[in-house]
N, C-alpha and C positions, 0 to 999 in steps of 0.2 A: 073768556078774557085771556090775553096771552100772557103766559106766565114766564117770567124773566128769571135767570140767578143769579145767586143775592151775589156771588163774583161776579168783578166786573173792573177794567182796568182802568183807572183816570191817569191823563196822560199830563196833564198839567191843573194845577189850582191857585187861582188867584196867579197867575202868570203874569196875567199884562193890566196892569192899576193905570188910571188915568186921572187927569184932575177931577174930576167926578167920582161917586161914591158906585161907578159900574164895575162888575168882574168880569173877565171874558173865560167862561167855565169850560173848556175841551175834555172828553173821554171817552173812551170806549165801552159799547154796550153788548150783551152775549146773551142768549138763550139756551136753551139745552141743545138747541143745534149748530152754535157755534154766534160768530159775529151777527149782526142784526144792520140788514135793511129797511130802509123803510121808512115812514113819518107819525111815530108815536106821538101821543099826547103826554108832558111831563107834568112835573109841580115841584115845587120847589121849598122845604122848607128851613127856618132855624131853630134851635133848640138849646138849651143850656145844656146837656147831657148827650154822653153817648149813647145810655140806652137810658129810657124814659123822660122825666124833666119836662121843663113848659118850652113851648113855642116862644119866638120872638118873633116879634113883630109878624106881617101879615104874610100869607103864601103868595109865591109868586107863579104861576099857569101860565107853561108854555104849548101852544095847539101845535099839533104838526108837524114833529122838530126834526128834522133833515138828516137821517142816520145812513153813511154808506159806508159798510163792511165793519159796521160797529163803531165807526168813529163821527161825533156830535160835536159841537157847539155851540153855545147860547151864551147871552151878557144879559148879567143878574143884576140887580141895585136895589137892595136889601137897603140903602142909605147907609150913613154912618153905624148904623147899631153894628153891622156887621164887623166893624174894625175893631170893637171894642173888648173881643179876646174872648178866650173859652167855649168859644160857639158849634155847631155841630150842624151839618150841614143833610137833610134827609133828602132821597129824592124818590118818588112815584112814579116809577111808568106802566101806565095806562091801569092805574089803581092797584100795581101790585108794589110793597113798597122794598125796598134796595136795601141792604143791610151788611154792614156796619156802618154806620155814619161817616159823614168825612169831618173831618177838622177843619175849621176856615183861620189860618193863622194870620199875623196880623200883615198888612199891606208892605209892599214898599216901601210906603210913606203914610204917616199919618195926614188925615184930611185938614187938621188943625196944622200942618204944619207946610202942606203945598206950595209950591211957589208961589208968590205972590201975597203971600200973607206973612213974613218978615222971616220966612225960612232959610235954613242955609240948604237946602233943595233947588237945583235948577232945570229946567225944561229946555232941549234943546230939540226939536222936531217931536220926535214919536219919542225921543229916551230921556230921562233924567237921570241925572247924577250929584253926590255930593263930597266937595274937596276941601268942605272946611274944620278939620281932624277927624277924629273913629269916630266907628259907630259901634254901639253897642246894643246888645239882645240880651235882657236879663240881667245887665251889667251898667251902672253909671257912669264907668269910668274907664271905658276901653282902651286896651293897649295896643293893639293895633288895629288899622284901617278897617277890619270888621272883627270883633270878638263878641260871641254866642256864647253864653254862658249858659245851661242847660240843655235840652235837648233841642234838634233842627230838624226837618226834614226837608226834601226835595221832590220834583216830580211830582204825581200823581196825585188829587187827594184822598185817593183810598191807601197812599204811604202811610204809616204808623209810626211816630217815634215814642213810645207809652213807657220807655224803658228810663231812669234816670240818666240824662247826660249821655241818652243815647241818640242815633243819627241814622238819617236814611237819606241817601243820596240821589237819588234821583227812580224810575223808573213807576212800578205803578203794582198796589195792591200788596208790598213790604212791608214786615212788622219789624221793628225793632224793641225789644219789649223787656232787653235784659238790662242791668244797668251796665253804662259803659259798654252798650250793645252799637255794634255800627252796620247799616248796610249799603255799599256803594251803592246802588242799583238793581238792574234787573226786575223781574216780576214776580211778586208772589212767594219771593225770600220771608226766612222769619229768623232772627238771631234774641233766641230768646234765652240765651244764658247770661254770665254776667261776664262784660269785658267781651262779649262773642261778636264773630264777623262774617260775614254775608259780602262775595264781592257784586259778585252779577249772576245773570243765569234766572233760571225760571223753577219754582218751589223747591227750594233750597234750604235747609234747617242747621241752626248750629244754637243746639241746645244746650249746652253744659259751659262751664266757668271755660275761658280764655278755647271754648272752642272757635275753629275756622274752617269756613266752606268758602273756596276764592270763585267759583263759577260753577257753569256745568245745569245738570237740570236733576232735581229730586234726589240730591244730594243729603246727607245727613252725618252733622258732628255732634251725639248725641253724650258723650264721655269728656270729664274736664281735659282742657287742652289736647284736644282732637283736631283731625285735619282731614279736610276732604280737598285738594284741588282743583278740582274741575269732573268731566264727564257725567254721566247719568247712573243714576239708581245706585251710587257707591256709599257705602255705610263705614263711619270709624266709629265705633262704639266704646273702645276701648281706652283707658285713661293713657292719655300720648300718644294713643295710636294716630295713623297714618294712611292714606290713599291718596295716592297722585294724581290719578285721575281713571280714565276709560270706563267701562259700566258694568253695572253689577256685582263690584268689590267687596269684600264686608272685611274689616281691620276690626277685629272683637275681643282683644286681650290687651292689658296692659303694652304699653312698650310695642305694639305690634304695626309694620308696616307692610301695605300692597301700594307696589307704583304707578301700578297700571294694567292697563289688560281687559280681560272679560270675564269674570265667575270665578275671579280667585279668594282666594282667603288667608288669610292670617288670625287665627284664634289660637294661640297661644303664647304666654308672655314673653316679650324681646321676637319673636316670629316674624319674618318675611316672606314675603311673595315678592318677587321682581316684575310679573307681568306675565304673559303667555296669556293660557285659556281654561279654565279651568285647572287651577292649580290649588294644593292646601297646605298650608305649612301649618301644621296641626299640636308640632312639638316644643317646648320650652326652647327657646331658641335657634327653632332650626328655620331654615330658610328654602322657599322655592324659586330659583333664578328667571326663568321661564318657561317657553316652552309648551306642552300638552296634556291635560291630566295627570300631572306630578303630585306625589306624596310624601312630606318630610315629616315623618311623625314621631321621628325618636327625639330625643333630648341632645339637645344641639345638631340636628342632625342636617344635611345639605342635599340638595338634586339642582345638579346645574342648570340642567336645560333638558331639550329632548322632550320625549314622549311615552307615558304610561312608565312613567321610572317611582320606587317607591325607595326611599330611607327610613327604616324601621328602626335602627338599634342606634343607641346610646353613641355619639361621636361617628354615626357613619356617611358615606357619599357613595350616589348614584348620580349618572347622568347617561347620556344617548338614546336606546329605547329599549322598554321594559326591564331595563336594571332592577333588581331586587337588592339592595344592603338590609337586609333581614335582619344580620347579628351584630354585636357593640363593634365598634372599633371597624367598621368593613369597609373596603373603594369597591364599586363597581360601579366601568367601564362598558359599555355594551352597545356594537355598531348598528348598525340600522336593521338587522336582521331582525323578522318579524317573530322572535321568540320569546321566551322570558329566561334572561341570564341572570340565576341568584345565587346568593353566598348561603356559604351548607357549615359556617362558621364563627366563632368572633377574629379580628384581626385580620382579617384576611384582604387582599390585594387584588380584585382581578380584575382581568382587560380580556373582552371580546374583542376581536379584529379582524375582520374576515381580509384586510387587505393588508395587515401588519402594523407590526411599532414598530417605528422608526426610531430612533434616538441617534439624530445627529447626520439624520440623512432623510428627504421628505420622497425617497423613492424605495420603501422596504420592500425585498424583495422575501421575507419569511416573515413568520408569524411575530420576532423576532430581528431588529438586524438596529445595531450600533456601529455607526462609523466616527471615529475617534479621528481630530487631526492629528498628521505627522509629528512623532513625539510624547503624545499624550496616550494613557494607558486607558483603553475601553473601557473597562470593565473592574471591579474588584468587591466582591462578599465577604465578610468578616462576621465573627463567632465571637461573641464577648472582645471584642479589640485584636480578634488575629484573623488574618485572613484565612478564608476558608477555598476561596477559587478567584483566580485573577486573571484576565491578560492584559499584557504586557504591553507595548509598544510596537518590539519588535515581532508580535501575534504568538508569540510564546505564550502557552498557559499555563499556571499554575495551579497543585490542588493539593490543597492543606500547608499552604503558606506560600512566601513570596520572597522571593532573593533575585539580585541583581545579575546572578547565572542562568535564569530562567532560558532554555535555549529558544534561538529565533526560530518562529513559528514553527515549535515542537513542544514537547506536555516534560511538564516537571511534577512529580509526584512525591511528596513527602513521608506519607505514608502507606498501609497497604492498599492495595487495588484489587477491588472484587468487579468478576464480571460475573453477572450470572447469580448472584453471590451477595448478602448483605454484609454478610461475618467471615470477610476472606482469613483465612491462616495462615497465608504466607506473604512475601510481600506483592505478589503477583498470584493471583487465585482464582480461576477459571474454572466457572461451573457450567458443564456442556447444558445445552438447550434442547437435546434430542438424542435421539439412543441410534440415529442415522451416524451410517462413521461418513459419510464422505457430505456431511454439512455441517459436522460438530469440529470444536477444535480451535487451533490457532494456524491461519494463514498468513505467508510471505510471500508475494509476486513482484517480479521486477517491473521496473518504470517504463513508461511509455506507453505504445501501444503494443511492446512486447508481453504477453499474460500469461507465461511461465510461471509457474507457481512452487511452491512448498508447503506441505499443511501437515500439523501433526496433533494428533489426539488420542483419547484414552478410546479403545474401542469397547464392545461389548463385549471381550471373551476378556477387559481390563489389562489388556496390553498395549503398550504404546504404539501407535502406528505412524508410518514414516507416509506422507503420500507424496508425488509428482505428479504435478499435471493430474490430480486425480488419480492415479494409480499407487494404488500399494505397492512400494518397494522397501519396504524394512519394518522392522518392528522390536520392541524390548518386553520379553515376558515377565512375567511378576517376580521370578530370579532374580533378573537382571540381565540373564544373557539375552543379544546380539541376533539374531537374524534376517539375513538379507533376501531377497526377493531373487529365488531359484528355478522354479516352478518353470520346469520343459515347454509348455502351454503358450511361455513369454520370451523361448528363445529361437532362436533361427541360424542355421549353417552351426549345428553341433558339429566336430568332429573331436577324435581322444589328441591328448597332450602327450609328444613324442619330445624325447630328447631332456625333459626337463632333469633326469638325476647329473646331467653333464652342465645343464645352467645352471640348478642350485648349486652348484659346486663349484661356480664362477665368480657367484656372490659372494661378497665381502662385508659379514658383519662385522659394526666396527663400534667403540663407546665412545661417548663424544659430548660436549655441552653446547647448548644451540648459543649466537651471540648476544642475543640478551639477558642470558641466565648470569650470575654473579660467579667469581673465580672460585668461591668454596662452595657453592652446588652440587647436588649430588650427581655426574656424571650417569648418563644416559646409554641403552645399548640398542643398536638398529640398525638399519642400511641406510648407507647415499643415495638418493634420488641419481645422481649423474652416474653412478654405476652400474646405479639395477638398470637403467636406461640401456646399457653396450649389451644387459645379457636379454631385458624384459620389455621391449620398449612398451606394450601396453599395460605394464605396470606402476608408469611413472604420469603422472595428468601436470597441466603448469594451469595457473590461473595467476593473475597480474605479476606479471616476471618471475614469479615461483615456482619450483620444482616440488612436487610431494608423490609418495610411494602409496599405490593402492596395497595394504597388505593383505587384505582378503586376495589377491592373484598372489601374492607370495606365499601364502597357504595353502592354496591350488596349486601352486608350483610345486611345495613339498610335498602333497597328499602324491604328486604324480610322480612324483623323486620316489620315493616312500614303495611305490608300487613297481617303480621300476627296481629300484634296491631288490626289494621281497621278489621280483621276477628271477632276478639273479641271484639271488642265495637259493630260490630254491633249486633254480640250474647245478648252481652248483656243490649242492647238496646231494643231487641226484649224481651227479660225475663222481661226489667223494662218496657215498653209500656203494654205487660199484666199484670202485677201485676197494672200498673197503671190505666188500664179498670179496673182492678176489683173494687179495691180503690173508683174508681171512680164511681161505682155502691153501692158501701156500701156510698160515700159521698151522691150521689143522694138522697139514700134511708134517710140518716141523714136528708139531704134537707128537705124531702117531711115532715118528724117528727118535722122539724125547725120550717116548715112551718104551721100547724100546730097547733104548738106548741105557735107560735107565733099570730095564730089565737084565740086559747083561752086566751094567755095574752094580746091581744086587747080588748075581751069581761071582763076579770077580770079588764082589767084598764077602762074600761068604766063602770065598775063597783064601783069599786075602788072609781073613781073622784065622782061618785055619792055620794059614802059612804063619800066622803071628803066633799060634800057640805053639808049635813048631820050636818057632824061634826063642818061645820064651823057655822050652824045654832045653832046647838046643843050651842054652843062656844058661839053665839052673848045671846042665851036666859040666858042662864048660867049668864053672864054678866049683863045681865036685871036685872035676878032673884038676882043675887048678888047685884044690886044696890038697890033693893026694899029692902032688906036685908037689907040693910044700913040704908036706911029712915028708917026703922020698928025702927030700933035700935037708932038712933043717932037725930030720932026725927026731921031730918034737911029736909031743902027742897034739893031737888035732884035736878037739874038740866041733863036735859037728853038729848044731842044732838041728832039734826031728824037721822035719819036712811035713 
C-alpha cells in the first residue's frame, strides 16, 4: 500500500458554499517523494475531535480522484450536520490515514438562512453577498461590516488557529497556537507564543511572547520579543534580539542584532552583526559591521568591515584585513595586505597603508601627507593643553610650543634639540652616529645645484675638524688652539716670501671701533682691510661688498719680516764683531802703551816723592835758617823744638 505523509498542504476549505449543503474541497497531496500524481482512492470522514471522538454522520468514498503535481478536488455533502461547528474533518488515502485533522468551520452562510428563505443573504450568479448591517463571528452585535470575535483562520484546511484570538491568514498547513498569535500566510508557519507573528514564507517559528518572523523559510523567534525578518535558517533566540534577514544568522543574546548576511552571529548582550559572512560579535556590546570573518569580542568592542579582522580588548576598533585590536582602548587600521597588523598595546592608534593617509588630500603621496587650505594650520600636538609640535600655515614648524613668530617654512625650537641624542645638554646637541670623520658631523652646502659644502665635527683624535668639500682644512685641538691646513702634499707653486720686512713695515696698525659697536665700547686694535690691500693684496678677501683681512698671511708676513730682520742683525752683527776685533787690537795696542806708559809714571813718582822729601827737607832747613834769622835779628833766645 503507498504510503502518504501525514504533511500535506490544503489550499482552500470550504471555499466555495453553494445553496446546497456541497463543499468544493481543493488540496495538495505529497509522499515521501515529493507532490503526487495520479488517481488515488479517498474517504472522507467527520468527527467531533481532533484526535479520537465519534464519527458523524456517514463516510463519504471517493474512487479515483484526479491528483496532478499533488493538487485534487472533490465536492463533499456531508448535508447540513457538517455546518453545525466543532467538526473535524479526516481523510484516507488509499487506507493510509492523513494526520492532523482539518477543522470544517462554519459556511458562508448558514443553510437556515440561504436566500430565499427570508434571509438578508442574496444570490447574484455564482456570488452572494450581504448589505443589510454587520456580521458577526462569535459576536451578536458587530461593529463593523465583519467583526470576528475569537479566533479566524484562512486558506487551507490544514491552517490551524488553536491559539486564543489567534489568526491564520491564509496559505496551508500554519499553526497559530499562541494566544493573540497571528499568521498572515505562507506554509507550514507556527506562531506559537503569545501575541507572536508569522508573516509568510515556508516553516517559519515564532515561539516566545510578542515574537516576530515577517517571512523567509525556517526561520525562528524562539525569545520574548524577538525578530526574524525574512531569509532562511536565521535564528533570534535572544530576548529583543534581532535578524533582518539572509540565512543562517543566529541573534542569541539579550539585546542582540544581525541584519543580514550569511553565518553571522550576534551572542552577546546589546551585540551586532551588520551583515557580511561569517562574522561574530561575541562581546557585550560590540558590533561586526560587515565584511568577512570578523571578530568583535571585547566588551564594546567594533570591526568595521574588511576581512579576518579581530577586536579583542575592552573599547577597541579594527577594520580592513586582518587587523588585530588585541589590547583595551586600541584602532587598528590595516590595508589589504595579506598579513596580520596587531597592536602590541592598550590605547594605541594604528594605520596600515601601503598607499598612505591622506588628510585633506585623496592623492597621498607618503605614508603620511596633510594638506591644509591656504590659511589654516595643518597640523598641531599638544601635551596636557600646550603644544608640543605644530605647523603653521605659513609651513613653519614648531617644537615645544607655538607662537605667532613661527618663521615661514623654517623650524622654531623652544627648547633643547638632541640629534643623535635623547638627553641633549645644551640647546643644540649632536650626538655623532659613527667614528667615520668625513660622514659624522654637522653639514652646510650652498643652494641650487651648486654642492659646495662645509662640514664640521668632532674627529676621532677629539678635535674639531673644519671640512670643504670634504677636505680637511682646519681644525681646533682640545687646547683650543687654531690650525690651518698646511701640509706641502696640498700646495703647489711654493716659492720663499721676499721683501716682506719692507711690507710689514707699510702696514699701519691702527685702534678703532667698527660702526655698530656703541660710543663707550671698548675700542679695538688691528689693520684696514683697504690698506693691507696697497701692501698685501692677497691678504684682503671681499664677500658681499665687504673687505676683511686674512690674518693668518699677516702672520706669514711677519714670521718672513722676522726672518728677514734676524738675516740682518745677524749681517750685521758679523760687520760689528769685526770692526770690534779690530778695535780691539788698536785698544790692546793702547793697553800695551798704557802700560807702559804707566810704567815710567811709576818710576817719575818714585821719583817725584823723592823730590818731594827733598823739598820737605829743603822746607824744614828753610825754617831753621829762617829761625836763626830771627835770633840774628831780634837778639832773642829762640827756642827750638827737638825734631
Amino acid at each position: 500500500m503507498m504510503r502518504y505523509l501525514i504533511v500535506f498542504l490544503f489550499l482552500l476549505a470550504a471555499a466555495v458554499a453553494h445553496a446546497d449543503t456541497t463543499i468544493t474541497y481543493q488540496g495538495q497531496l505529497q509522499d515521501a517523494s515529493g507532490p503526487v500524481t495520479g488517481t488515488p482512492g479517498m474517504e472522507f470522514r467527520l468527527y467531533d475531535s481532533l484526535v479520537g471522538g465519534s464519527q458523524v454522520g456517514d463516510a463519504l468514498v471517493k474512487n479515483a480522484v484526479p491528483v496532478t503535481d499533488g493538487l485534487f478536488q472533490v465536492d463533499l455533502d456531508f448535508g447540513e450536520q457538517a455546518y453545525a461547528g466543532g467538526l473535524w474533518l479526516a481523510i484516507i488515502v488509499e487506507g493510509s490515514s492523513l494526520e492532523p485533522r482539518q477543522a470544517i468551520t462554519g459556511a458562508p452562510f448558514a443553510i437556515s438562512a440561504a436566500p430565499g428563505n427570508g434571509s438578508n443573504w442574496a444570490v447574484s450568479g455564482s456570488d452572494i453577498h450581504y448589505s443589510d448591517g454587520n456580521v458577526g463571528i462569535g459576536t451578536s452585535s458587530p461593529s463593523v461590516a465583519l467583526d470576528v470575535i475569537g479566533s479566524a483562520k484562512f486558506g487551507a484546511t490544514s491552517n490551524q488557529a488553536t491559539g486564543q484570538r489567534s489568526f491564520v491568514g491564509g496559505g496551508s498547513g500554519n499553526i497559530a497556537g499562541g494566544l493573540n498569535s497571528f499568521i498572515a500566510g505562507g506554509t507550514l508557519n507556527t506562531a506559537s507564543g503569545s501575541r507572536s507573528f508569522v508573516g509568510v514564507g515556508v516553516s517559519n517559528t515564532a515561539s516566545a511572547i510578542n515574537s516576530f518572523v515577517a517571512g523567509g523559510s525556517s526561520n525562528t523567534a524562539s525569545e520574548d520579543r524577538s525578530f526574524v525578518g525574512g531569509g532562511q535558517d536565521n535564528t533570534a533566540s535572544g530576548l529583543r534580539s534581532f535578524v533582518g534577514g539572509g540565512s543562517d544568522n543566529i541573534a542569541s543574546a539579550e539585546n542582540s542584532i544581525v541584519s543580514g548576511g550569511v553565518g553571522n552571529t550576534a551572542s552577546a548582550p546589546g551585540s551586532f552583526s551588520g551583515g557580511g559572512d561569517g562574522n561574530a560579535a561575541t562581546g557585550t556590546a560590540s558590533a561586526a559591521i560587515g565584511g568577512v570573518g570578523n571578530e568583535a569580542t571585547g566588551f564594546v568592542s567594533f570591526v568595521a568591515g574588511g576581512a579576518n579582522n579581530n577586536a579583542d580588548g575592552f573599547s577597541s576598533f579594527a577594520a580592513g584585513r586582518r587587523a588585530k585590536a588585541e589590547q583595551d582602548g586600541t584602532f587598528v587600521w590595516a590595508d589589504n595586505t595579506d598579513a596580520t597588523f596587531a597592536s602590541t598595546g592598550i590605547n594605541q592608534f594604528l594605520i596600515r597603508a601601503g598607499g598612505g593617509v591622506g588628510i585633506g588630500t585623496n592623492a597621498p603621496n607618503s605614508q603620511l601627507h596633510v594638506n591644509a587650505p591656504a590659511g589654516d594650520n595643518p597640523m598641531r600636538a599638544q601635551v596636557d593643553g600646550q603644544t608640543a609640535f605644530a605647523v603653521d600655515s605659513s609651513g613653519g614648524v614648531a617644537i615645544g610650543g607655538f607662537t605667532a613668530f613661527t618663521p615661514a617654512s623654517g623650524l622654531y625650537v623652544a627648547g633643547r634639540t638632541g640629534l643623535g641624542t635623547a638627553i641633549p645638554q645644551r640647546d643644540l646637541h649632536i650626538k655623532q652616529s659613527s667614528t667615520s670623520n668625513g660622514e659624522i658631523g654637522l653639514q652646510i652646502e650652498r643652494s641650487g645645484a651648486n654642492t659646495n659644502n662645509w662640514a664640521f665635527y668632532v674627529a676621532t683624535s677629539d678635535n674639531l675638524g673644519f671640512r670643504y668639500n670634504d677636505t680637511l682644512v682646519a681644525r681646533i685641538d682640545t687646547s683650543g688652539a687654531f690650525a690651518q691646513l698646511s701640509d706641502a702634499r696640498f700646495k703647489t707653486d711654493i716659492e720663499p716670501l721676499s721683501g716682506a720686512l719692507e711690507r710689514l713695515m707699510r702696514l699701519e696698525p691702527a685702534s678703532y671701533r667698527m660702526t655698530m659697536e656703541a660710543a663707550d665700547d671698548p675700542v679695538s686694535i688691528g689693520l684696514i682691510a683697504q690698506q693691507v690691500s696697497d701692501v698685501l693684496p692677497g691678504a684682503v678677501s671681499e664677500q658681499e661688498g665687504t673687505l676683511g683681512v686674512y690674518y693668518n698671511q699677516i702672520t706669514a708676513l711677519n714670521t718672513a719680516a722676522l726672518i728677514e730682520l734676524n738675516t740682518r742683525h745677524l749681517a750685521l752683527t758679523e760687520q760689528q764683531r769685526k770692526a770690534f776685533d779690530a778695535q780691539q787690537i788698536v785698544i790692546e795696542d793702547q793697553q800695551a802703551r798704557i802700560a807702559e806708559s804707566e810704567k815710567r809714571l811709576a818710576h817719575l813718582e818714585t821719583e817725584n816723592s823723592k823730590l818731594g822729601q827733598l823739598a820737605e827737607r829743603n822746607e824744614r832747613l828753610e825754617s831753621r835758617l829762617a829761625a836763626l834769622e830771627a835770633l840774628l835779628l831780634e837778639d832773642r833766645r829762640v827756642v827750638v823744638g827737638s825734631q
